[in-house]
N, C-alpha and C positions, 0 to 999 in steps of 0.2 A: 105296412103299418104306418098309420099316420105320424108325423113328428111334429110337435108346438113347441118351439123354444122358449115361449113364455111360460113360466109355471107357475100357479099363482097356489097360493096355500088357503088349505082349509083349516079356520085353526079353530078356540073353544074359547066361550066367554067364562072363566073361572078365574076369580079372585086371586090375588097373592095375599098370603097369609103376614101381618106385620114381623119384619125382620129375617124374613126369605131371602135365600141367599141362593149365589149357581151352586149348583148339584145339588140344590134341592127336589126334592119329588112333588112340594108344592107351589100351587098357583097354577097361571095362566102357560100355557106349553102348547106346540103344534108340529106336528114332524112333516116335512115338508118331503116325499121322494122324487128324487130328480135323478132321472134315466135318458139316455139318449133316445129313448123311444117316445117324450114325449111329459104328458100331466101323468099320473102315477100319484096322487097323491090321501098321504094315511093321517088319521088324526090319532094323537095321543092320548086323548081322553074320552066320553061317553058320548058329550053331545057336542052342535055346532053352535055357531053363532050367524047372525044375518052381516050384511055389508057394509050395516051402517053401526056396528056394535063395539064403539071403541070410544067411548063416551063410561064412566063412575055408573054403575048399578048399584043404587043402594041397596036393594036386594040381600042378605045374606045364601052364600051360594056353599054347597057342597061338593067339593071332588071327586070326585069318581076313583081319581086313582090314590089319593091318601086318606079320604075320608073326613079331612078336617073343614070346618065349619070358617068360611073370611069372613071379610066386610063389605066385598064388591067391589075393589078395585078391577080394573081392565087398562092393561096398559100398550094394547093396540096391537101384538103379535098380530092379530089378525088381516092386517089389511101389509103382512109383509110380503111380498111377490119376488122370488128368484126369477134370473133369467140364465138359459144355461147359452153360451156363446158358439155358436156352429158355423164351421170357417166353410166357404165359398172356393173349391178350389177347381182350377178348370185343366183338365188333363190335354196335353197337345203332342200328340202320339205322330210318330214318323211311317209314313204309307207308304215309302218309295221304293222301287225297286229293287233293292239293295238287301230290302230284308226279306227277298224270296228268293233271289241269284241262286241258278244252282252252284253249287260251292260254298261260296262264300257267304249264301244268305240261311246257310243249313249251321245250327252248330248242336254242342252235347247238353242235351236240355237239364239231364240228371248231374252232368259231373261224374258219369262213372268211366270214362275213356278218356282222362289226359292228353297220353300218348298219341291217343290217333291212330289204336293196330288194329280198332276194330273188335277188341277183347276189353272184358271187366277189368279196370287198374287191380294188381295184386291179386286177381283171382286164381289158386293152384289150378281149379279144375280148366281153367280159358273159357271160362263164360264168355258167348258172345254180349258184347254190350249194347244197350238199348240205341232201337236206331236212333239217329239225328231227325229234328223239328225241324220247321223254319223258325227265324226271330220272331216274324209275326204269329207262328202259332204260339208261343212264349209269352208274346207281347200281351197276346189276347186270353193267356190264362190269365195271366198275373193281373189285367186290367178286371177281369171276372172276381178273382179272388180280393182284392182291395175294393171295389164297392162294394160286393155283399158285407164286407167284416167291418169299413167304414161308416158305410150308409147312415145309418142312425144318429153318425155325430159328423156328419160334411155333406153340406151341399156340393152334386158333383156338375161338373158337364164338360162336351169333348170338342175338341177340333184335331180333325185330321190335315197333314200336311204331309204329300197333296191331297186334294179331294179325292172323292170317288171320281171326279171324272178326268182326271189325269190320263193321259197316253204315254205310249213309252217311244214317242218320238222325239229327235234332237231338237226340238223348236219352243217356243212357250205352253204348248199345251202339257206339257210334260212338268210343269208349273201352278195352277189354278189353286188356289186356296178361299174357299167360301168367305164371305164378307163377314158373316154371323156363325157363330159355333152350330156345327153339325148337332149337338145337344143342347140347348143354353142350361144355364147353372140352376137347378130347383133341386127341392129333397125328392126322395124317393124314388131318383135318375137311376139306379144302378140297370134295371132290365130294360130303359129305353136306351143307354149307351150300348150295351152289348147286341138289341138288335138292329140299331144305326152304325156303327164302325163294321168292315168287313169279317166276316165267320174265322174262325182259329183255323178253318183248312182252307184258308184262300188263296191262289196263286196270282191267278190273273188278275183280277181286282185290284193288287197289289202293284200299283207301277209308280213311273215318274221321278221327279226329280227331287231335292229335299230346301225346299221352300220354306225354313225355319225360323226364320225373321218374318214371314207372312202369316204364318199360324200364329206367332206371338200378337202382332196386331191383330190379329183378330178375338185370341183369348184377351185379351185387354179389354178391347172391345164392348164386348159381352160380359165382364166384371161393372158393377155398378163405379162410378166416380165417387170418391172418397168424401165429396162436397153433400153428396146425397143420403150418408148413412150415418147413424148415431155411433158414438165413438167404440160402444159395446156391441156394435154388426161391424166394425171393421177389419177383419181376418178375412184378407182374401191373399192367395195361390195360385199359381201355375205351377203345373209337374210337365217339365219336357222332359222326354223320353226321343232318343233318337243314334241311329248308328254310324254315324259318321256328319261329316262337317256341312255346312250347310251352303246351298248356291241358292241357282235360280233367283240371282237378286233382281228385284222390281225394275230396276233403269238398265237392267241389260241391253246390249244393243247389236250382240250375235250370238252365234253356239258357244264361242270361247270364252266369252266373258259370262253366259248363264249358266255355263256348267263346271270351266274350269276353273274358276275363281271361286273364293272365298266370299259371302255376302258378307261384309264389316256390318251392316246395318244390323244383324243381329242380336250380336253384343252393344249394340246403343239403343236398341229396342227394348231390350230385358233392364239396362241401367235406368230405362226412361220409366216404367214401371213401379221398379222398384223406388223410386223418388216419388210417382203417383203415388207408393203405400201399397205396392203388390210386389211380393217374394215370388222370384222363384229358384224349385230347385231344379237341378237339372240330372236327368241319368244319361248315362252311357252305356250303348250295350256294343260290346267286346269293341273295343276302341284301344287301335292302337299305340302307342308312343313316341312312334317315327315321324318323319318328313314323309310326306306324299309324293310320288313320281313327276315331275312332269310329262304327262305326258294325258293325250287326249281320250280317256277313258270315261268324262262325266264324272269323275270328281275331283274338285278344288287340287291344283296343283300347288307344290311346294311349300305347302304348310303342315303342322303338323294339328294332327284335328284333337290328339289328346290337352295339349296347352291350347287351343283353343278353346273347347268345353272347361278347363280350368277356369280360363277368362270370364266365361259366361256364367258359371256359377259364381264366381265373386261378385259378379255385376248384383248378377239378380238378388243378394243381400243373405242368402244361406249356405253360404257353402263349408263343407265340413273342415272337418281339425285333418292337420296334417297337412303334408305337400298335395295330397288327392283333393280337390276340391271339390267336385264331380262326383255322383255314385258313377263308376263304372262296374261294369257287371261282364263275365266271360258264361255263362250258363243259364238256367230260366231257377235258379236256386237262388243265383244271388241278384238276380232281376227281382225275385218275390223279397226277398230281404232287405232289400235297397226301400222299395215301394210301401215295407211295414214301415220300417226304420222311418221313412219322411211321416206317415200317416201319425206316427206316434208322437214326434216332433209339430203336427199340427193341431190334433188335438189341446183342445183348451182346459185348465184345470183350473178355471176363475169363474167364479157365480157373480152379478152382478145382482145386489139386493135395492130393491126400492119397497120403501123407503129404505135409508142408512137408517141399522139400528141405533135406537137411543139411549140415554144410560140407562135406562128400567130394561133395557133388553139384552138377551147376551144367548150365545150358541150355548147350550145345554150339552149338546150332544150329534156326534158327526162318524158315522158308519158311510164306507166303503165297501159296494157289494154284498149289501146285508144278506142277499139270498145266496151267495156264495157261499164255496166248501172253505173257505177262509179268511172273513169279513176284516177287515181293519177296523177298529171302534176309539175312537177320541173323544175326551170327558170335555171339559170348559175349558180348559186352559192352549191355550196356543202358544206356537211354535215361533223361537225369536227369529232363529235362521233357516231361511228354506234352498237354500244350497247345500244345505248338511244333514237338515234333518227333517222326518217325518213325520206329518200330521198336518194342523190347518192354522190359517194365520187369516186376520183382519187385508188387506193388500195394502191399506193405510189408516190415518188416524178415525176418518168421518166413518167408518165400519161400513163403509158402503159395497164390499166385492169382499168376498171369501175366497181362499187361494186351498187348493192342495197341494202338500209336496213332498217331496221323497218319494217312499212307498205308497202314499196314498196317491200321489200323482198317477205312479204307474198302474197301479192298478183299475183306478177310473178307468186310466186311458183301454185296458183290455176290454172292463166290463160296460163300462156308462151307465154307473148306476152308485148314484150315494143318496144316503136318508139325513137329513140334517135337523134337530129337534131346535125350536127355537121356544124359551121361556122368559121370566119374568121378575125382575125384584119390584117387592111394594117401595113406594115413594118416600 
């Protein structure tokens, strides 16, 4: 389905009746629906008006919906255009090795086997438990499942690190990371990412070393510069995704410094970024706590790679509450959880209106999910505090952005889809 972020309203040339007030049912009104899917848009009353119809009709005009007879005032509802804000976020998924190793690249994708005996946790009868995935078969649901349920409110696109054409030899080809993201950032990416990144039963395909500071420059890359966008297209994202710490740094200059070391440049990569005006957040999947061995296995000795991934989500300017800064994830349950959780955090719940309404204009009326089994509905009146409470507020004095929040926040954020009536006082 097509997506236009611009939505421009179809509103009605009908008078306000002298001393109309909000929550009135007379005058001039236009319900504007704004879905993640795009224009959607309803009129509130019978007829339209033309483009240029925001000029006094002396005309006497009749309502459709109250019946009563004005004088022809028009006081411009009509040429009000919402814009709904759709973040740009660019996924840079971990290809290497590591997450097909037999062993240690298998783990419990349900959560139903803790222990490790091979049986359902707690089950009297010894249910065997469901086999073990790879991470990349995990990686690649949960990357399936967050575009399709995203899509409509996020520009996606991917870079793998490493490429597809990494080798699993000790030398720099075990390194390569494309210059330009494997998918660049547009709407309705979700089925060209899934058939560009490797199949959910990939083995082979899956090699190499983890290049994570390289895929950052690159998703950068491919995000527009901040110089170039109006300040309501500015919501862009990275989501790294990756299981263990990152090497293969660019000025390596043997096997032991490309694979057993730590790339520092990573964490100054995501800081640099995020100073450009790009967040990112970072997962972890099953990342341990410890210090790393030294010892010549292909990854980074004598650090530990869970405070490193902390580092790196502070950098990149979102990292969560508590000592965990990092999603890290042990199963493909809370890899999907981690991946709502951020989507939900990116979603925007601010309209940018142009014109700023003026004092003849004012929100009438603001449904959440009207075709839903449980709409949220707000009259005129707005909400002082939106850390505490539910409903819609101005964003500031000039009434230029509409906010949702609380409940109404969340809910957009599931459905992408609110109806916002906009009406009229006479002068």
């Amino acid at each position: 389905m097509s997506r236009h972020p611009l939505l421009v309203s179809t509103l009605l040339v009908l008078s306000a009746c002298p001393g109309n007030s909000p929550g009135s049912d007379d005058g001039e009104s236009a319900s504007t629906h704004l879905t993640g899917s795009g224009i959607d848009l309803t009129t509130k009353n019978a007829s339209t008006a033309g483009p240029d119809a925001t000029t006094e009709d002396p005309t006497p005009t009749t309502s459709a919906e109250s019946g009563s007879s004005t004088t022809g005032f028009n006081c411009g509802v009509q040429g009000i255009t919402a814009k709904v804000r759709i973040p740009r976020v660019m996924l840079v998924l971990d290809k290497s090795g590591s997450m097909v190793a037999a062993g240690s690249g298998y783990w419990d994708a349900d959560g139903d086997d803790a222990d490790d005996d091979g049986f359902v946790d707690g089950d009297p009868n010894m249910a065997l438990a469901t086999p073990k995935v790879t991470r990349w078969n995990s990686l690649h649901a949960v990357v399936d499942t967050i575009v399709t349920n995203f899509e409509e409110r996020m520009n996606f696109g991917a870079v793998l690190f490493p490429s597809v054409d990494a080798t699993s030899k000790t030398n720099a080809s075990a390194c390569p990371v494309k210059p330009e993201p494997d998918v660049a950032v547009a709407e309705n990416n979700g089925a060209t990412i899934l058939t560009t990144i490797p199949p959910a039963d990939a083995t082979d395909a899956i090699k190499g070393g983890t290049p994570a500071a390289a895929g950052i420059m690159t998703a950068v890359g491919g995000l527009p510069r901040m110089e170039m966008l109006a300040e309501e297209d500015d919501l862009r994202f990275i989501v790294l995704v990756t299981d263990g710490a990152a090497n293969c740094a660019a000025d390596a200059v043997d096997v032991a410094t490309r694979f057993d070391e730590y790339d520092e440049q990573l964490p100054q990569f995501v800081a640099d970024a995020h100073t450009a005006g790009i967040s990112t957040f970072v997962v972890g999947i099953d990342i341990k706590n410890v210090a790393s061995p030294i010892t010549p296995d292909g990854n980074p000795d004598g650090i530990n790679p869970y405070e490193k991934l902390n580092e790196v989500a502070e950098l990149g300017g979102m990292p969560r509450d508590g000592a965990e800064k990092f999603y890290n994830t042990e199963n493909q349950l809370e890899l999907q959880a981690a991946l709502d959780a951020i989507g939900d955090v990116i979603v925007d719940c601010t309209f940018a209106l142009d014109p700023a309404l003026d004092k003849y204009q004012y929100v009438r009326e603001l449904v959440v999910d009207p075709k839903g089994p449980a709409p949220l509905k707000y009259d005129v009146q707005e909400i002082t505090d939106c850390g505490t409470e539910s409903g819609w507020h101005f964003t500031d004095a000039t009434r230029s952005a509409i906010q949702l929040c609380g409940d109404a926040c969340s809910l957009y954020k599931a459905s992408g889809d609110v109806n916002i009536v906009f009406d009229c006082l006479s002068p």
